[in-house]
N, C-alpha and C positions, 0 to 999 in steps of 0.2 A: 768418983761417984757413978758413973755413967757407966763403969766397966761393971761396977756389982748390980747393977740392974741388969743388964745383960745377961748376966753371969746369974743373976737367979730366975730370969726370963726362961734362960735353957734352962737349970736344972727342973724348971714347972713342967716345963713343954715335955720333956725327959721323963717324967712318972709320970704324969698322963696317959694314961693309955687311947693310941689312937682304935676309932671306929673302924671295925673291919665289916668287911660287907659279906651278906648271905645273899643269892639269888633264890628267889619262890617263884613256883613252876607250876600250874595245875590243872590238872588235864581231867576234864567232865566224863560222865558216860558214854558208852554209845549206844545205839536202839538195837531190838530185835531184828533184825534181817527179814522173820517170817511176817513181822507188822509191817516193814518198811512196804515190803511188796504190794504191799494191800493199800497203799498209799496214793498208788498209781502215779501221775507224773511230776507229782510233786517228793517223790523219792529219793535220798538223796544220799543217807550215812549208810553204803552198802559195805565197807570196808571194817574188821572189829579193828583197829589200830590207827585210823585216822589221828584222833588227838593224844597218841602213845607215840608215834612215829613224829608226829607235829613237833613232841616234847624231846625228843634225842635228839633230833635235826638242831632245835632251837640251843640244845646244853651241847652236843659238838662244834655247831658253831660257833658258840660263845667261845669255849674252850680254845678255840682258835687265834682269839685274839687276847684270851686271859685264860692260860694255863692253868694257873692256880684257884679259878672259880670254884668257889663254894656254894653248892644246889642243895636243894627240900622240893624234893617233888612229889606234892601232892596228888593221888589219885584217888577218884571217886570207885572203889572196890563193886559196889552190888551189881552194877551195871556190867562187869567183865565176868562175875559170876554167872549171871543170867546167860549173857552171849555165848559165854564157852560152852556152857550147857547146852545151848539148840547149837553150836557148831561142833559138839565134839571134843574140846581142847582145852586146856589149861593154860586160860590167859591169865590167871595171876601169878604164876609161875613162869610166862616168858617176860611179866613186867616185872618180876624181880631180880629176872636176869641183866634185861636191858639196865638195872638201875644199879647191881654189882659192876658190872662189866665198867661202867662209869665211874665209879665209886660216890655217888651220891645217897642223901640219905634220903627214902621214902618213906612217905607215909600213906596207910591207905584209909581214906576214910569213909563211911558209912551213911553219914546225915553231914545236912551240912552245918550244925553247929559243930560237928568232929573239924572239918574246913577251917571254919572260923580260928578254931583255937588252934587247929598248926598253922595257920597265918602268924598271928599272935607271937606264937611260943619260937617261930623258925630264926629268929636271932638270939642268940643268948649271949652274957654280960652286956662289952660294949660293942657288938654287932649292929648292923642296923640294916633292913630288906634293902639293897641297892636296886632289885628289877624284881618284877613280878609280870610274869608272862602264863595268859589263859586261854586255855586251847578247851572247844567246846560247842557245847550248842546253849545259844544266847536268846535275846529277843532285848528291845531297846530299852528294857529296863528290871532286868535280871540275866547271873550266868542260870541256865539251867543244866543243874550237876549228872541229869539223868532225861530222857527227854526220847518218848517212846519204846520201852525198856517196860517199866512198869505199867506206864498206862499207854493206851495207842495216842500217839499225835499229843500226848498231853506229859507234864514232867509232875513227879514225888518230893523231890527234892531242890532246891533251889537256891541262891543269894542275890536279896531283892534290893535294889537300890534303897529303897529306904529302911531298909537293916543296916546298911553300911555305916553310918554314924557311930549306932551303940554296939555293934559288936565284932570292930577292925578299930584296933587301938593305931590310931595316926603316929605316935611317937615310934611304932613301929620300924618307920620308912623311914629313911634316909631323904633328906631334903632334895636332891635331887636325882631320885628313884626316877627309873624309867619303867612305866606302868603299861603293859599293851595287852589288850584282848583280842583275840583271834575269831570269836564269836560273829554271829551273825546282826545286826543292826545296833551295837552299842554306842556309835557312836551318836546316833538320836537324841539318848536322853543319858543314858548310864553315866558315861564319860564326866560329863557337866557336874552329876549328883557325886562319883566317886572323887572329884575335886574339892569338892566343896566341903564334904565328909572328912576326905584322908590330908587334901593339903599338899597332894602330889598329880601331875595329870592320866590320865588313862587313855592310850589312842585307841579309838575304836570305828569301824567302817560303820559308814553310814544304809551301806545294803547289806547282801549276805556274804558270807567269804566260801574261797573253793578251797580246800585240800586235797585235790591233782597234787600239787606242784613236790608236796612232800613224800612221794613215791620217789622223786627224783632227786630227792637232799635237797629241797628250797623249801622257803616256809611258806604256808598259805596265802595263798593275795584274796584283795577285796574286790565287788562289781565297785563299789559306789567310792567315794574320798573318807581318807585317815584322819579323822577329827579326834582333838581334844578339848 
C-alpha cells in the first residue's frame, strides 16, 4: 500500500511542471547633459549609459553564477532618443547590441503603463520573476523612468508607489524573488509600500546611490543603509 502512494506521489511530481524562473531588469532614463549642466552642483547623471552599463554589469554577473539565466530587460526608450540626439549617436542601437550580444530579450518601452505590462507579461506558462533588479533615478516613493530629459529637474513619466497594488500582478513573483532598486532614496518609503503590494521585499538605500563603481564592472553602492 505504501509503495503505490509513493509510486503515484512521483508519477504527480513527474507531470507537474516545475516553475522556471525569468530575471526582470529595468533600466530608467537618463537626463539631457545640456540641463544637467544648468543644474550646477547638484549635477550628477553626466554619463548617457549609467543605468545601461548598471544593467550588463548586473546580467554578467548573474550569468556568472547561473549560466543559464533567463533576462527581459526593460528599457525606458524616449529618454536614449532624446540624449542621442544632443550627443550625436545612436543609443538605441548600441542598447540593442548590448542586449544581442547577451542574448536576452528587450523590451523598450515608452510610458510607464508600457513597464507595467512587460513586468506582467516577462513570465510566461509556469515561469515565475525570480529577481527584479532597477537601475534609475528614484526618489522615496516612485521609480522615475525619465527624470530631466523631458522636463528640467522634473520627470514625465513615472511608477508610483501607490500604483504598485493595482497594476503589478503579485502572482507574478516568485515567493522568494529577490527585488533590488538601485535608485536613489527608496528605501524611505518605496520598499515598505512594494512589500505590502507585491508580497516580496524590495532592497532599497536609504540616501542616494553612486554609479562610479560600474565604469569598473561593480554595481552601484548607496551613501545611506540597504533596507527592506
Amino acid at each position: 500500500m505504501l509503495l503505490k502512494r509513493l509510486i503515484l506521489i512521483l508519477a504527480i511530481l513527474l507531470c507537474t511542471p516545475m516553475a522556471q524562473a525569468v530575471d526582470v531588469v529595468l533600466s530608467g532614463g537618463v537626463a539631457l547633459k545640456s540641463w544637467e549642466k544648468l543644474r550646477g552642483p547638484v549635477a550628477h547623471d553626466n554619463w548617457w549609459a549609467n543605468f545601461i552599463r548598471a544593467a550588463t554589469v548586473h546580467m554578467d554577473l548573474t550569468r556568472l553564477r547561473r549560466p543559464d539565466a533567463k533576462f527581459t530587460w526593460i528599457v525606458y526608450r524616449p529618454a536614449y532618443i532624446t540624449r542621442g540626439k544632443e550627443d550625436g549617436k545612436d543609443y538605441i542601437s548600441m542598447i540593442k547590441e548590448q542586449a544581442d550580444k547577451r542574448k536576452v530579450k528587450l523590451v523598450l518601452a515608452d510610458t510607464s503603463a508600457q513597464v507595467y505590462a512587460a513586468i506582467n507579461k516577462a513570465p510566461r506558462g509556469a515561469e515565475k520573476i525570480s529577481s527584479f533588479y532597477y537601475f534609475g533615478h528614484s526618489n522615496a516613493h516612485a521609480f522615475m523612468l525619465d527624470y530631466s530629459n523631458a522636463i528640467i529637474g522634473s520627470s514625465k513619466h513615472w511608477m508610483h508607489e501607490k500604483d504598485l497594488a493595482t497594476k503589478i500582478n503579485p502572482a507574478a513573483f516568485a515567493p522568494d524573488a529577490e527585488c533590488h532598486s538601485f535608485g536613489c532614496y527608496t528605501g524611505l518609503s518605496m520598499s515598505k509600500v512594494w512589500y505590502k503590494a507585491l508580497g516580496v521585499p524590495l532592497w532599497g538605500n536609504t540616501e542616494s546611490t553612486r554609479y562610479q563603481p560600474v565604469g569598473d564592472g561593480r554595481m552601484p553602492s548607496g551613501n545611506g543603509r540597504w533596507v527592506k
